[in-house]
C-alpha positions as CSV (number, residue, x, y, z in Angstrom):
1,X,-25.9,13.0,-0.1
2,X,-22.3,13.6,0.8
3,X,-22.3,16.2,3.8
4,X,-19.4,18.6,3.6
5,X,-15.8,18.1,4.9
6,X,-14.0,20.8,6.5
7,X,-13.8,24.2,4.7
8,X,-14.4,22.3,1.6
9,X,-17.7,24.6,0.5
10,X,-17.1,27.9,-1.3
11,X,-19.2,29.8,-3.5
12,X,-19.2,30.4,-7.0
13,X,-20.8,33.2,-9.0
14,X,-22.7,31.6,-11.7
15,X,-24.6,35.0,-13.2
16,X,-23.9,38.2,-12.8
17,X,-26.2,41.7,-13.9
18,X,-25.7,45.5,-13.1
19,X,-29.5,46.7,-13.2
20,X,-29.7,49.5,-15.8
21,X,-30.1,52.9,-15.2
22,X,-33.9,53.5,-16.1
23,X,-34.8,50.1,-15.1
24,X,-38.2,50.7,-13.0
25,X,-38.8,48.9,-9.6
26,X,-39.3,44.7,-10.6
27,X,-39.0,41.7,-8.3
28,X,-36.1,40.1,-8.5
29,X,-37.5,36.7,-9.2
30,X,-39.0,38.4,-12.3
31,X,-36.1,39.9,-13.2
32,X,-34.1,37.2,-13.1
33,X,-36.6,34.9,-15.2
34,X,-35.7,37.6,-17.8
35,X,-32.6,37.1,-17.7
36,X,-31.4,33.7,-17.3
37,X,-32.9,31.3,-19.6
38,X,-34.7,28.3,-18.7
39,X,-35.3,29.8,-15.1
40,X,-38.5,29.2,-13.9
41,X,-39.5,31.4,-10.6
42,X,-40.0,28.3,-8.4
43,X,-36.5,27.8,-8.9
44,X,-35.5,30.9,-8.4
45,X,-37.4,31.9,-5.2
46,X,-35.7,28.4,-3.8
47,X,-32.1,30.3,-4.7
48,X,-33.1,33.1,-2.6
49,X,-34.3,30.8,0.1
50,X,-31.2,29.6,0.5
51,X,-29.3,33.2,0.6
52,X,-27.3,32.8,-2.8
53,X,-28.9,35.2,-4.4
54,X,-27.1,38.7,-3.7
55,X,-28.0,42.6,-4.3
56,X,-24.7,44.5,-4.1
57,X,-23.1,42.1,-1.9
58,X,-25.6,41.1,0.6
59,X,-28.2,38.1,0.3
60,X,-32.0,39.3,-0.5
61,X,-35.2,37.5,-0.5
62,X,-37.1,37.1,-3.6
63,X,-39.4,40.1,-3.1
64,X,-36.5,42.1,-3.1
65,X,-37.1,44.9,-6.1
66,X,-34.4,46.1,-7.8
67,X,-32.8,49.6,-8.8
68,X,-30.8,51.2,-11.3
69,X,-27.4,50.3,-10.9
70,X,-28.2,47.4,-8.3
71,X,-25.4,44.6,-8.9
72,X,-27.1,41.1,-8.5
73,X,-25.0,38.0,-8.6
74,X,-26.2,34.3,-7.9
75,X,-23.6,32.2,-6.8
76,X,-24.1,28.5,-5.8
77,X,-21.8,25.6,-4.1
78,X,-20.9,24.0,-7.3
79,X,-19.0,25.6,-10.1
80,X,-21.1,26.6,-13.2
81,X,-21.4,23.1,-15.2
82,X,-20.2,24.3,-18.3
83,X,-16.6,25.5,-17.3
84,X,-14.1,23.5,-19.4
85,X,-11.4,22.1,-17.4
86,X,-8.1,21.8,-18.5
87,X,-5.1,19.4,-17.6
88,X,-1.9,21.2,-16.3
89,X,1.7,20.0,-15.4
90,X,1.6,21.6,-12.2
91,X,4.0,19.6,-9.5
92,X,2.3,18.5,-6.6
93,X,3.4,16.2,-4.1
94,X,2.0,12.9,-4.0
95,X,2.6,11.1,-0.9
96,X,0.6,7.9,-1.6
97,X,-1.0,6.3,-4.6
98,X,-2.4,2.9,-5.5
99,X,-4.8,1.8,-7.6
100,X,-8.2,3.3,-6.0
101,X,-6.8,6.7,-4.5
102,X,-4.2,9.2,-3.7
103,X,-2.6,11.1,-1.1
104,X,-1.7,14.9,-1.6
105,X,-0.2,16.9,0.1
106,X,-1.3,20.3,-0.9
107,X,0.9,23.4,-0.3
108,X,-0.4,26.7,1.3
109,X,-1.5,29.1,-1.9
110,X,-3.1,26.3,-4.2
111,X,-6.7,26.6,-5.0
112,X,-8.3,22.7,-5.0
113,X,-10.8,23.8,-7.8
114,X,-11.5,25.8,-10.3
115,X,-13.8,28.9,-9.5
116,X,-14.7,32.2,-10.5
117,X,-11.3,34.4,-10.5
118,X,-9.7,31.1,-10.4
119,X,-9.6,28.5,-13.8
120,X,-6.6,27.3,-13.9
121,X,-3.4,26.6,-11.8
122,X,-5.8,24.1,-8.9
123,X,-4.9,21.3,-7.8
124,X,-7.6,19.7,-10.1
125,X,-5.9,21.0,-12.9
126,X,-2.8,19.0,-11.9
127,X,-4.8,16.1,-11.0
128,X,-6.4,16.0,-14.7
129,X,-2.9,15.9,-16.1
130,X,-1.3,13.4,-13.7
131,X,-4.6,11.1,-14.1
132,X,-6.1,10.5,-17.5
133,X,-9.8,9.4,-16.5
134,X,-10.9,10.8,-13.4
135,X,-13.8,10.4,-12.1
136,X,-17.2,12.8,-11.5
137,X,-19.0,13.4,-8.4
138,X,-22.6,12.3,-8.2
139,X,-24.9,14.2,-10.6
140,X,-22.1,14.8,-12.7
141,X,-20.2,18.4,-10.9
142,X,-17.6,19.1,-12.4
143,X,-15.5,18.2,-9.4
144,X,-13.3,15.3,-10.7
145,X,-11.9,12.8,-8.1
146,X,-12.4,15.2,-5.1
147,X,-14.6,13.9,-1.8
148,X,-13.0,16.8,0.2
149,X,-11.2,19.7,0.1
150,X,-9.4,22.4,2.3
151,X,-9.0,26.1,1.9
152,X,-6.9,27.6,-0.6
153,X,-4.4,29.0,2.8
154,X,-4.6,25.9,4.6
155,X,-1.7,23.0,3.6
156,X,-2.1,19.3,4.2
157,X,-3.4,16.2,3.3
158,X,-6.6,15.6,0.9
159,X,-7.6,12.1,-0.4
160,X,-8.3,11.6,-4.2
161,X,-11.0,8.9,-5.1
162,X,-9.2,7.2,-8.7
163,X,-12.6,5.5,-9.9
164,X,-16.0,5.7,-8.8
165,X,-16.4,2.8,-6.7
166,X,-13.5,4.2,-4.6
167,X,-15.0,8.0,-4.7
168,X,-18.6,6.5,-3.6
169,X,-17.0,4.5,-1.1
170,X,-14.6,7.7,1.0
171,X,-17.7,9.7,0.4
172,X,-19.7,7.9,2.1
173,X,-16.8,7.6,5.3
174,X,-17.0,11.3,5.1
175,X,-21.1,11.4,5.8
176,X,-20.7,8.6,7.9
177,X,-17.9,10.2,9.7
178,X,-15.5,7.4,9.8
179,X,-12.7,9.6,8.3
180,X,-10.4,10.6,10.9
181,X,-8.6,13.9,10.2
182,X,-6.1,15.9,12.5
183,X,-5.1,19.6,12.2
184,X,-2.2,21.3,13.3
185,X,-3.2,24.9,14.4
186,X,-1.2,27.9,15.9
187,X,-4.2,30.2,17.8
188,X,-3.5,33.4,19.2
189,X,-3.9,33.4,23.6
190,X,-3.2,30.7,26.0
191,X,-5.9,27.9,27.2
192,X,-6.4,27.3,31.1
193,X,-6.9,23.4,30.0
194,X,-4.9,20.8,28.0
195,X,-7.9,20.0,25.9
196,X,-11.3,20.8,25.5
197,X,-14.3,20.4,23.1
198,X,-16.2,23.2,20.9
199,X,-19.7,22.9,19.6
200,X,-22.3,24.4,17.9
201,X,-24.1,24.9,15.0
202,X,-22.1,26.7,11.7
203,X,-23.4,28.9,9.2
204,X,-22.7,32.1,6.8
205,X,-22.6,35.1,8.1
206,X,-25.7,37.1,7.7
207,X,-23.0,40.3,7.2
208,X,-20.6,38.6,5.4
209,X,-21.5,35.7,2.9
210,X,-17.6,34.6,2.8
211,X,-17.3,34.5,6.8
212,X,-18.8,31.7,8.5
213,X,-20.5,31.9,12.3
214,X,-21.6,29.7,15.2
215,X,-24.5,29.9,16.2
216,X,-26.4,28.5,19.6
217,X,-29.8,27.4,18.1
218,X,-30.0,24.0,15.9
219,X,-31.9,25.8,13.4
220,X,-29.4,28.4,12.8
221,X,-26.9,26.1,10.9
222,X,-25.3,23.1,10.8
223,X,-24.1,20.9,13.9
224,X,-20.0,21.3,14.4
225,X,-17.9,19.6,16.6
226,X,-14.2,20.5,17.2
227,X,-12.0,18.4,19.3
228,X,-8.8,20.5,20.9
229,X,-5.9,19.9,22.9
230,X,-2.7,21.6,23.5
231,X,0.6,20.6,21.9
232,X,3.1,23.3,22.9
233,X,2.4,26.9,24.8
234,X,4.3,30.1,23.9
235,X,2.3,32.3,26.3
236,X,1.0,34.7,23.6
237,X,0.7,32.0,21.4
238,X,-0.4,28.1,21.1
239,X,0.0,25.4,18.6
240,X,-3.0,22.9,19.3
241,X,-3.7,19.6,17.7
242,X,-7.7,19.8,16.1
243,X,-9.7,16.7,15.4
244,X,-12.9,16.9,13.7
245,X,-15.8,15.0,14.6
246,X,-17.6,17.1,11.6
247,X,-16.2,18.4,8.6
248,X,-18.0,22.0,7.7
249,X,-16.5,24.6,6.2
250,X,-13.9,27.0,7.9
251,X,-15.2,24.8,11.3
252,X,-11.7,25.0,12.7
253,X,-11.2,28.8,12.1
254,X,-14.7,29.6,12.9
255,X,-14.9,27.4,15.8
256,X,-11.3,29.1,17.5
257,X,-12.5,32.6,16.8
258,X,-15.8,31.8,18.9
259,X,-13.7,30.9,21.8
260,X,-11.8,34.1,21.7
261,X,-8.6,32.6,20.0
262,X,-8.5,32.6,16.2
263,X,-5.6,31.5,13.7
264,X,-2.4,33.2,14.4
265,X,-2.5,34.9,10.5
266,X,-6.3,34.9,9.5
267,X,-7.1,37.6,8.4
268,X,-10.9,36.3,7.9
269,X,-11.4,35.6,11.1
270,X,-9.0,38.4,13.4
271,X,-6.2,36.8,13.2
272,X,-3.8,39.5,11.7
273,X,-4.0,41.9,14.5
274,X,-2.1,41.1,17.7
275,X,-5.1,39.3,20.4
276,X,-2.6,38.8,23.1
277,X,0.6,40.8,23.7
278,X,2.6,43.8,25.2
279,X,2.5,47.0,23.8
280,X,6.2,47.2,23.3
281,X,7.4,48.2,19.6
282,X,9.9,45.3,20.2
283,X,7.1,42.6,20.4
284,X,5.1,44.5,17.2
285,X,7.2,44.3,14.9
286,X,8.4,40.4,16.3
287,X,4.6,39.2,15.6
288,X,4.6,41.8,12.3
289,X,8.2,39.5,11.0
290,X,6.1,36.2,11.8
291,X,3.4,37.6,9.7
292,X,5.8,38.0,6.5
293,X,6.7,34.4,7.4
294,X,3.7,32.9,7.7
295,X,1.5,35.2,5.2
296,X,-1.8,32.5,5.2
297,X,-3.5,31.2,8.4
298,X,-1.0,29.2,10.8
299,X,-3.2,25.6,9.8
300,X,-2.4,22.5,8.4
301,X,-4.1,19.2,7.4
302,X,-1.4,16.6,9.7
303,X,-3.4,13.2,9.2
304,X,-5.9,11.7,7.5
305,X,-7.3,7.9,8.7
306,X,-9.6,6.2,5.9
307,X,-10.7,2.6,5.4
308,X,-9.3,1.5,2.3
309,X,-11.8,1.2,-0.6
310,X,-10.9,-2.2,-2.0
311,X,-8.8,-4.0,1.3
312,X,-11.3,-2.6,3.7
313,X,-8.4,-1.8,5.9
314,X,-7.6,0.8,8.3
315,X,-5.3,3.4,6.7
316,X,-3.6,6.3,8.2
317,X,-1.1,9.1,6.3
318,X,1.2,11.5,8.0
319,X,2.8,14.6,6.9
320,X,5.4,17.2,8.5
321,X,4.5,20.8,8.9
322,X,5.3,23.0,6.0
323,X,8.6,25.2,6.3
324,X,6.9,28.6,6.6
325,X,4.6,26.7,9.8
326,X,7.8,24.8,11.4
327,X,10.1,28.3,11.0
328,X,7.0,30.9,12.8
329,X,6.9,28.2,15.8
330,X,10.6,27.9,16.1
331,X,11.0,31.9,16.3
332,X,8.2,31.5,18.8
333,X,10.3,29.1,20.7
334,X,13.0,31.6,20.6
335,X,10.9,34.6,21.7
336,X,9.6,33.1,24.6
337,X,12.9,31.2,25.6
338,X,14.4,34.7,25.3
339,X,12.3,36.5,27.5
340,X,11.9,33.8,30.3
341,X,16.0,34.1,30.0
342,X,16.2,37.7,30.4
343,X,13.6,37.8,33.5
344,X,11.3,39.5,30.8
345,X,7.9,40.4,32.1
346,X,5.2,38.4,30.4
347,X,1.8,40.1,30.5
């Protein structure tokens, strides 16, 4: 089984039921075998197990009753199987591409699949109209070419598998760990050190199904480790260089909120309020024109090392921060460069 690369697991709402008015008090395994066909209560129950089946937002148990007017969703990893998939001439930029995969550099904004709320204009729409016969993950998702992914917010680099000896083959570097991928991240605060390691074990929140936490105890969640180290300091600031050693999802974002210093821009994980700062109005509405800059999470994909699928040799792409990323830093640069000039107190 492939284990999951870096924020690449979302969820997807595959049934969805407001409880009616004079509906009397039912379990919600029973309920559900009502109304979803073929759904046995075994099944079911194992749904609830695993916290994807929610009452009005929040993940119940399968004793749960329900009420009148209760909204009750399930929502699993994988898009419902029977969405229809369309090709699309969307431009995306290609950086590499032989016969077994390709490179992409995604921009900022662009959805890597389609979703609920989100059908068309992906990246896997584009992919289908650029490549004729993609292939399927195992067990036949509806996920074509795609070993990995990153968050809709987040730019960079993704490998696409061509055929399905070369998508067996970087899936199996991903659960082996032998893909070597390095972020570029702007975190709010400085660091005492130059580099550092975060661990831990990563789950969903138990508040907030779309927020992910770490968590001490092995049983909590899954093991995540996040390599750090510090690329340039702008006091308030940082832009750090994140390798992962595992790929879950959000682990980067999750992992520098832990520490005290999320993603300069996130607002998922606190990073659209100012963390470290003067009160001044001055420095306000500097870090408010950086947000209108930069409106997405200050993160980006850099790197990505794979062993070739067919050469078995050691591969590695490259690609240059996106201009909304490169033009926050430099008015950073600026900021601080201006203050230190003008014998500005720094807090």
């Amino acid at each position: 089984m492939q284990e999951e690369p870096e924020e690449e697991q979302e969820l997807y709402e595959h049934h969805r039921f407001m409880v009616d008015g004079g509906q009397g008090l039912l379990r919600i395994d029973k309920y559900l075998m009502l109304k979803v066909a073929n759904a046995s209560r075994t099944k079911i129950q194992a749904v609830a197990d695993a916290g994807n089946i929610l009452v009005n937002d929040k993940p119940v148990k399968s004793s749960y009753k329900v009420k009148p007017h209760d909204v009750v969703q399930v929502v699993m990893p994988n898009p419902p199987r029977d969405t229809e998939l369309i090709s699309q001439n969307i431009p995306i930029n290609i950086i590499f591409e032989d016969n077994d995969f390709l490179i992409v550099n995604k921009e900022a904004g662009m959805v890597v699949h389609p979703a609920y709320g989100n059908y068309d204009g992906t990246l896997v729409n584009a992919l289908l109209y650029h490549l004729q016969n993609l292939p399927t993950a195992t067990g036949g998702e509806i996920r074509p070419g795609l070993v990995h992914r990153i968050d809709k917010d987040t730019s960079g680099l993704l490998v696409i598998g061509k055929t399905e000896l070369a998508m067996a083959h970087l899936s199996k570097q991903f659960f082996d760990h032998s893909i070597s991928r390095k972020y570029q991240a702007l975190v709010w605060g400085d660091f005492e050190e130059e580099s550092g390691t975060i661990g831990g074990y990563i789950n969903r929140s138990n508040h907030d199904r779309k927020v992910m936490t770490i968590f001490k105890d092995a049983d909590k969640g899954k093991e995540a480790i996040t390599h750090w180290r510090v690329l340039e300091r702008f006091h308030y600031v940082t832009l750090i260089e994140c390798e992962l050693e595992t790929g879950r999802t959000h682990q980067i974002r999750a992992h520098m909120q832990s520490i005290g210093h999320p993603l300069f821009g996130d607002p998922t994980y606190g990073g659209t309020r100012i963390v470290k700062g003067t009160t001044f109005a001055r420095f306000s509405q500097f870090v408010e024109n950086c947000f209108t800059l930069l409106p997405r999470q200050a993160l980006h994909a850099k790197t990505l090392g794979i062993t070739h699928p067919t050469t078995a040799e050691r591969v590695e792409f490259d690609s240059e921060l996106p201009l909304d990323f490169t033009t926050v830093l430099e008015k950073w640069r600026k900021y601080v460069k201006g203050n230190v000039a003008n014998s500005a107190v720094i807090d």
